[in-house]
N, C-alpha and C positions, 0 to 999 in steps of 0.2 A: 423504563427498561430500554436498552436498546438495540437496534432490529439488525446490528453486528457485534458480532465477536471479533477482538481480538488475540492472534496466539502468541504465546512468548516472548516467538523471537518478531512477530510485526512490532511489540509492543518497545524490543529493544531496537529495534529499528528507527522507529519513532525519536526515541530518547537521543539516540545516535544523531539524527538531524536533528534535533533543537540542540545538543549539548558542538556539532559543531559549527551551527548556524551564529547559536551563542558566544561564541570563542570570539566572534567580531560584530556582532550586534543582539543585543537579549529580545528589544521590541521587535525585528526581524525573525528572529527564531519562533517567537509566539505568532507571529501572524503566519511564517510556512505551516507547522504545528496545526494548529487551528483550520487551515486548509486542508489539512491533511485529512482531521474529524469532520470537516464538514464533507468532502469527497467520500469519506466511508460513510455514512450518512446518508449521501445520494445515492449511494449502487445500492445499498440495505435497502432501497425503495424502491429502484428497480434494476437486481440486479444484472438483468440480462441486456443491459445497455451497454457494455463492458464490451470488449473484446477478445478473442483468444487470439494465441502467438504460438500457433504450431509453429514456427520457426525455434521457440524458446522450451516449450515443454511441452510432448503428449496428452499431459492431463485436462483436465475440464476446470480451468483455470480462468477466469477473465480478467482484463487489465483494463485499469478505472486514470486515464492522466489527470494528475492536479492541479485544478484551476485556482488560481494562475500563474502556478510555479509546475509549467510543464516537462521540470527535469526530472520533477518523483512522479513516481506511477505507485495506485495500490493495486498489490495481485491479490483475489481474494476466489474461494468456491461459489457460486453462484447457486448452488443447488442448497445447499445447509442451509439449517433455520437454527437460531438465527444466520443470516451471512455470515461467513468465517473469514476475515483479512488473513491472508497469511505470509504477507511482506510486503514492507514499500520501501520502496527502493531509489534510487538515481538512476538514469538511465546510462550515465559512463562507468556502471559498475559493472563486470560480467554476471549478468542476472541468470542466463543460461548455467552456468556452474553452480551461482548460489542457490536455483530451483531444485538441482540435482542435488545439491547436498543438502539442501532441508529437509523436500518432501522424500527421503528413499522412503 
């Protein structure tokens, strides 16, 4: 079993970057991908390694960056059990709005 959940829309997020990673390489896509499971993996272990961005959200949010594709970040709850991922993202995306419109 394992010691994070993902919601929905992380799950399409996900999907989002492999399918446009894929668009220009399939083995690239699986190795961001893959990075991306193993990073939700490491904060499920401990998630208060993470950091918050009251800059981006109020909430009690922390941000996990992808080693070694430092332009996705996962945003996940640190408090849930199991962890809850609840986006990952790019970081030239406006994350600030898409937090606002996920979690109202």
């Amino acid at each position: 079993m394992r010691a994070y959940a993902l919601t929905p829309l992380a799950k399409a997020d996900i999907f989002d970057i492999w399918a446009y990673v894929a668009d220009d390489n399939d083995d690239a896509a699986y190795r961001v991908t893959q990075a991306i499971y193993d990073a939700c993996e490491f904060v499920a272990k401990q998630p208060f390694l993470g950091h918050s961005r009251k800059d981006l959200t109020k909430r009690a949010l922390r941000f996990w960056v992808v080693t070694p594709y430092p332009n996705y970040a996962i945003v996940y709850r640190p408090e849930t059990t199991p962890v809850q991922v609840v986006a990952v993202l790019h970081g030239k995306r406006d994350v600030r709005r898409i937090l606002k419109n996920r979690l109202q």
